[in-house]
LUMTOR-566687 format. One record per residue (C-alpha): x, y, z. Coordinates in steps of 0.5 Angstrom, whole numbers, padded with zeros to 4 digits, always signed. Each point is the difference from the previous one (the first is absolute). Layout:
XYZ;...
//
This chain:
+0021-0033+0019;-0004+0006+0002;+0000+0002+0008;-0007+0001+0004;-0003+0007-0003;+0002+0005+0006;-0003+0007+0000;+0003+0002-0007;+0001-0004-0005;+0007-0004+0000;-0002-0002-0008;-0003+0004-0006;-0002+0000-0007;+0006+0002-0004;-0004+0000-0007;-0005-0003-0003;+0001-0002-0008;-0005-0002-0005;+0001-0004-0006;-0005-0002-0005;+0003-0005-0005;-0002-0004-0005;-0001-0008+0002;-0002-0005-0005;-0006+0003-0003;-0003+0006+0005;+0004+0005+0004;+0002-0002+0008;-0001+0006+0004;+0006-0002+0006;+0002+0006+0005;+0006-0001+0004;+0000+0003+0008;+0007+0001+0003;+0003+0002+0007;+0006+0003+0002;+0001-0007+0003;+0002-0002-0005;-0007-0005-0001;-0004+0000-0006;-0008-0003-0001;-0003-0001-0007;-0007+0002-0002;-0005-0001-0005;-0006+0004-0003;-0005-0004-0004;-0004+0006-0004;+0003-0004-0007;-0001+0006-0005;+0001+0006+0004;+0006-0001+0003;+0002+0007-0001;-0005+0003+0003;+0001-0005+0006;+0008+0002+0000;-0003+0008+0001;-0003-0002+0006;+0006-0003+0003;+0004+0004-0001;-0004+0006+0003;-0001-0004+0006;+0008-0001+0000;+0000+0007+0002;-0003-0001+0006;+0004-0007+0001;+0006+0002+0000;+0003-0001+0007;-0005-0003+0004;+0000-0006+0004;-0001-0006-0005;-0003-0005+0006;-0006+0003+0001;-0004-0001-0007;-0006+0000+0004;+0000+0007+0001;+0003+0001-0007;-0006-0003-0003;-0004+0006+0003;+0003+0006-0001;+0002-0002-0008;-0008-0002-0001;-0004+0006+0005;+0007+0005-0003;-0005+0003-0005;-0007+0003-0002;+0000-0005-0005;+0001-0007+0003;-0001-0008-0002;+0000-0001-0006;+0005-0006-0004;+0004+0005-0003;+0002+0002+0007;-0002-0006+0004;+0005-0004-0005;+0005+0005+0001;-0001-0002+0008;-0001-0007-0001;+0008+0000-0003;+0003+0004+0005;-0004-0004+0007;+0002-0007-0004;+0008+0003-0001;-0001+0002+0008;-0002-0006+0002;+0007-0004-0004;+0004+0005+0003;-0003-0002+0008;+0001-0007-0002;+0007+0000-0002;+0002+0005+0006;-0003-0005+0005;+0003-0006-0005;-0008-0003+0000;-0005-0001-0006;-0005+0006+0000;-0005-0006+0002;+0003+0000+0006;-0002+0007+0001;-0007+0000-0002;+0000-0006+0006;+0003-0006-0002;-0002-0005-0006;-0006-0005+0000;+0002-0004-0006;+0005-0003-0003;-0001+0001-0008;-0005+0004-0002;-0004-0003-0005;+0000+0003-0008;-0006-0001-0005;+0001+0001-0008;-0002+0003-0006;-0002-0003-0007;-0003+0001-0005;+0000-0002-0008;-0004+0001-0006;-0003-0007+0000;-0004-0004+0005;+0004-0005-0002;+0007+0003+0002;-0003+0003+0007;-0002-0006+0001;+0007-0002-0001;+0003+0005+0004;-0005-0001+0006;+0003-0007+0000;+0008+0001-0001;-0002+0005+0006;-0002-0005+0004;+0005-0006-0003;+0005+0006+0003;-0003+0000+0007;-0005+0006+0000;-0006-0001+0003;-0003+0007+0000;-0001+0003-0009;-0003+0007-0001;-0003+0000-0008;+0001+0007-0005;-0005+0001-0004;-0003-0003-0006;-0002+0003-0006;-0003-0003-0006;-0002+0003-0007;+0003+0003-0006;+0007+0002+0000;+0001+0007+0004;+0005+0005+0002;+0004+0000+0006;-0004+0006+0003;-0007-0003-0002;-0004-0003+0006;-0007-0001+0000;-0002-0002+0007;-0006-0004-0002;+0004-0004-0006;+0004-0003+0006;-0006-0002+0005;-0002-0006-0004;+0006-0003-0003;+0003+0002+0008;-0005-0004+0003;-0001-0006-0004;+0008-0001+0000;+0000+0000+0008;-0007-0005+0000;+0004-0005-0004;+0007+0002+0003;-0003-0001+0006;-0003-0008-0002;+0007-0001-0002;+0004+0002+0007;-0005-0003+0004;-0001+0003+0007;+0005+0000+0004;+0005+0006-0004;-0002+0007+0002;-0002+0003-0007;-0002+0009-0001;+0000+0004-0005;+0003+0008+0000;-0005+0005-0005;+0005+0005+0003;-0007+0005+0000;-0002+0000-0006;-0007-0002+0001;-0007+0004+0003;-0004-0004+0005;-0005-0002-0006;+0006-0003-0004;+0003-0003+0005;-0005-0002+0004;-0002-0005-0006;+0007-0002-0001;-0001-0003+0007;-0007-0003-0002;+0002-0003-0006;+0005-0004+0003;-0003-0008+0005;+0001+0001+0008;+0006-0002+0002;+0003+0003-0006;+0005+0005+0002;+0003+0001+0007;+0001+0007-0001;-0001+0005-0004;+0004+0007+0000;+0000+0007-0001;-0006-0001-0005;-0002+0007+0000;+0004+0007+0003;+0000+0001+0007;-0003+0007+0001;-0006-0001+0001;-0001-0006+0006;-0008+0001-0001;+0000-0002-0007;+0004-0007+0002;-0005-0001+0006;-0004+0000-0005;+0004-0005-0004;+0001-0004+0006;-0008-0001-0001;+0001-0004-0005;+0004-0005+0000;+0003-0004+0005;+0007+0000-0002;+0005+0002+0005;+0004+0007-0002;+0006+0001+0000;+0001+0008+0000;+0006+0005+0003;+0005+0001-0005;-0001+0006-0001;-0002+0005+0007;+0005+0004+0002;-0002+0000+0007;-0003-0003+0006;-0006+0003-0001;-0001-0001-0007;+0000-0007+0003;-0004+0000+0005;-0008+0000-0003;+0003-0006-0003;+0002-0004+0006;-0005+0004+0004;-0006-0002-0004;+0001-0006-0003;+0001+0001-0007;+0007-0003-0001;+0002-0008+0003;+0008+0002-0003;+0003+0007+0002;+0005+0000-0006;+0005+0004+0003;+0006+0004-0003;+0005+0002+0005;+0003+0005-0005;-0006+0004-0001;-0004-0001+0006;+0006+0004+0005;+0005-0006+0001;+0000-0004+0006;-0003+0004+0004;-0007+0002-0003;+0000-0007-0002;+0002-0003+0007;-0007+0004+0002;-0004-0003-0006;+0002-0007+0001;-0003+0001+0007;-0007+0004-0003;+0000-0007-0004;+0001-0004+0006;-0006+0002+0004;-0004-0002-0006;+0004-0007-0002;+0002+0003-0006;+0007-0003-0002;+0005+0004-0004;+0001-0002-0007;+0006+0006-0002;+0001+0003-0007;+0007-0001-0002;+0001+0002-0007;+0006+0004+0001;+0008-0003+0001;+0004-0003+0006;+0000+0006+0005;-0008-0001+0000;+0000-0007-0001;+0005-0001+0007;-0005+0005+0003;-0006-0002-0001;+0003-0007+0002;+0002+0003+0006;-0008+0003+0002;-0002-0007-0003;+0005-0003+0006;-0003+0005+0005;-0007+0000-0001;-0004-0006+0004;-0006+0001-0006;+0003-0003-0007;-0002-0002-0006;+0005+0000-0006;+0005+0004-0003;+0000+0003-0007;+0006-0003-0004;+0001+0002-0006;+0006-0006-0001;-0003-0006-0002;+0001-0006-0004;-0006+0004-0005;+0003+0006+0001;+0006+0006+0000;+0000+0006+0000;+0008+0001+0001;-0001+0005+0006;+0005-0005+0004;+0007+0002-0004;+0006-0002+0004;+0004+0004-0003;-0004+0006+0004;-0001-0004+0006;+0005-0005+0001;-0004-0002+0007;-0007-0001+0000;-0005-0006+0002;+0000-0005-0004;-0006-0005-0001;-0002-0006+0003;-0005-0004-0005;-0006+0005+0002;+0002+0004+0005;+0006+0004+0003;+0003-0003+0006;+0000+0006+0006;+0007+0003+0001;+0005+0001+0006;+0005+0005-0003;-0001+0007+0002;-0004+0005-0002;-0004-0002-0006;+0005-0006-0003;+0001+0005-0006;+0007+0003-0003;-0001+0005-0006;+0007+0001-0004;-0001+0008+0001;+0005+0001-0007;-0004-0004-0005;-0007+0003+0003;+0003+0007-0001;+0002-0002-0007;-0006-0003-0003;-0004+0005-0004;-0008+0002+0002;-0004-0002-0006;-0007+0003+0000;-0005-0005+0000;-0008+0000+0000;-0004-0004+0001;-0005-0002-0006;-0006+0006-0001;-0005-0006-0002;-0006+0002-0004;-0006-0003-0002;-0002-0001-0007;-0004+0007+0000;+0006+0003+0002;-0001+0002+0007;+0005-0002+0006;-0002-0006+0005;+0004-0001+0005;+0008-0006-0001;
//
C-alpha cells in the first residue's frame, strides 16, 4: 500500500490519540497513530496505575510526531527517548513502547504482512502459554493444578500463600507467607509429579534473607522457577540471592530498557528474561533484549498482564524471537480477569488450549471499536498500598 521511501516522506502521521479506558477491572492505556493515508495501527502501554501520567508523555511526543514518516520506527525510537534531559524511565519508555507497538501495526497492514514478518520471519507455529492460580486451601490448589493440566496446561505459575488469622486486604506480612508457601509447593509438587512445569510469583515483596529461606525451605527439585522474589533496583542484592539458592529466576518484568537488563543477562543472575514490550519501548528495544538474552542462552518468558493489543504484540515478539519460554496468560481455565471484551475488540487472538496460535493477518491481527473505547470511562485504580502489621509499607 505504501510505496518505496524516496527522499521525502510519501506517508505521514496524521495524529496521534490517547485512550485510557476502563477493561474489566483496571484501565487499559491504548494509543491510536493515524496516517493521511488512511491506515492506522494501535498501541499498548503497560504502566497499569499511572495511565495519565503515560498519556502526557504521548502526547508531548505527538508534537513532534506529527508529519513524520511512520516507517522508519527505528529512528523514532531514538529521538522520542534521547529527546529529553531526563530520559528512560517507565513513565516515558511506556509511552514509547505504545507508539513503536502502533508503528509496527501500521508497516505491517501497508505491507499486507503480520508484524513478525517485519522483525525477520516466525520460528514457530503457536507460542506456548502458562497459567496462573491460586486458592485459599492446598486442597483447592491442588485441584486447580489438576484441572489445568486435565485442560492441556503443562506450564502452572502459583500466587502466594498465606496462612494465619483472618487480615485485611492490604495486610501482608512477608515471613507469614514463607512457610505456609513452601510447604504448599513441596506437597504440590508430590501431587504433580515431574513433569509439569511448576513457579511461583512473589511479585517483590520479599528481602534476599526472606527469600532466600523461602527457597530453602522447599525439597530440590520443588519449584522450576521462582519470579520476581525481591525488587529489581539493586542487581548485587540478587546476585547475592543467587548464592543462595539453585532455583532459576525468572526476572524483567519491570525494566524500562536494555540496559536495566543488561546486568542481568550479562552476569548470570536471571535463567527467564520476563519482557514487557509495553513498558520496556515496544518491538524495538524488546528486539535488542531478545538478542542480549540469546548471547547468554536465556529465553524470553514475557510479561503480559495487559489486553488484546499487548497480548497480539507479545505473540508477534514470541514468533520473532528464536530464545523462548512461555508467554504470560491471563485467560485460564483458573482464571479471567475480563481484559478480552469482544465488544471493544471484536478481532483479537483466541487461544488454543495453552497457547496462541501465530497469526497471518496484517499488522498485529488486532481491531479495536475506536467508538466504544472513546466512550468508556477512566476509573482511577490504584494498586493495593499494602502494610505490615506495625503499620509501615512492604512492597504489592
Amino acid at each position: 500500500m505504501f510505496p518505496i521511501p524516496e527522499k521525502e516522506p510519501s506517508v505521514k502521521i496524521k495524529d496521534i490519540k490517547v485512550y485510557p479506558t476502563w477493561v474489566g477491572h483496571r484501565n487499559q492505556l491504548l494509543v491510536k497513530i493515524e496516517t493521511d493515508e488512511d491506515v492506522h495501527g494501535w498501541g499498548e502501554s503497560g504502566v497499569s496505575g499511572r495511565e495519565l501520567a503515560v498519556k502526557g508523555a504521548v502526547e508531548h511526543y505527538r508534537e513532534f510526531l506529527i508529519g513524520r514518516d511512520p516507517r522508519n520506527p527505528g529512528a523514532l525510537w531514538q529521538e522520542m527517548y534521547r529527546s529529553q534531559y531526563f530520559e528512560g524511565g517507565r513513565i516515558l519508555t511506556g509511552a514509547i513502547s505504545a507508539i513503536d507497538i502502533a508503528l509496527y501495526d501500521i508497516m505491517g497492514k501497508a505491507l499486507d504482512i503480520p508484524v513478525y514478518q517485519l522483525l525477520g520471519g516466525k520460528h514457530r507455529d503457536y507460542v506456548p502459554c502458562f497459567a496462573t492460580t491460586g486458592a485459599p486451601s492446598l486442597e483447592k490448589l491442588i485441584e486447580n493444578c489438576e484441572l489445568l493440566l486435565d485442560k492441556g496446561w503443562s506450564v502452572i505459575r502459583s500466587t502466594i500463600a498465606y496462612r494465619g488469622k483472618a487480615k485485611g486486604e492490604n495486610l501482608f506480612e512477608p515471613r507469614e507467607s514463607i512457610g505456609v508457601s513452601a510447604e504448599w509447593l513441596a506437597i504440590l509438587r508430590q501431587e504433580l509429579g515431574p513433569d509439569p512445569v511448576l513457579g511461583i510469583d512473589y511479585h517483590h515483596r520479599l528481602t534476599v534473607a526472606e527469600a532466600a529461606s523461602f527457597c530453602q525451605k522447599m525439597p530440590a527439585g520443588t519449584l522450576d522457577f521462582i519470579e520476581e522474589p525481591i525488587r529489581d533496583e539493586s542487581p548485587e542484592a540478587y546476585e547475592s540471592l543467587r548464592t543462595m539458592t539453585d532455583i532459576p529466576f525468572a526476572i524483567g518484568e519491570e525494566f524500562a530498557s536494555k540496559w536495566q537488563f543488561a546486568p542481568y543477562l550479562e552476569r548470570g543472575i536471571t535463567q527467564f528474561a520476563r519482557i514487557d514490550i509495553c513498558n520496556i519501548g515496544g518491538f524495538t528495544e524488546s528486539m535488542k533484549v531478545a538478542a542480549m538474552a540469546e548471547s547468554h542462552y536465556i529465553d524470553l518468558m514475557p510479561h503480559n498482564p495487559l489486553g488484546p493489543v499487548c497480548t497480539a504484540a507479545s505473540v508477534h515478539l514470541g514468533a520473532a524471537a528464536p530464545n523462548f519460554a512461555w508467554l504470560e496468560a491471563r485467560l485460564s481455565p483458573t482464571e479471567s480477569l475480563k481484559f478480552q471484551d469482544p465488544e471493544l475488540f471484536p478481532k483479537q487472538l483466541e487461544m488454543e488450549r495453552d497457547r496462541y496460535i501465530v497469526p497471518d493477518s496484517p499488522g498485529l491481527g488486532v481491531e479495536v471499536n475506536e467508538e466504544k473505547v472513546a466512550a468508556q470511562t477512566f476509573e482511577f485504580w490504584e494498586a493495593p498500598h499494602l502494610n505490615r502489621e506495625d503499620g509501615s509499607y512492604t512492597n504489592w
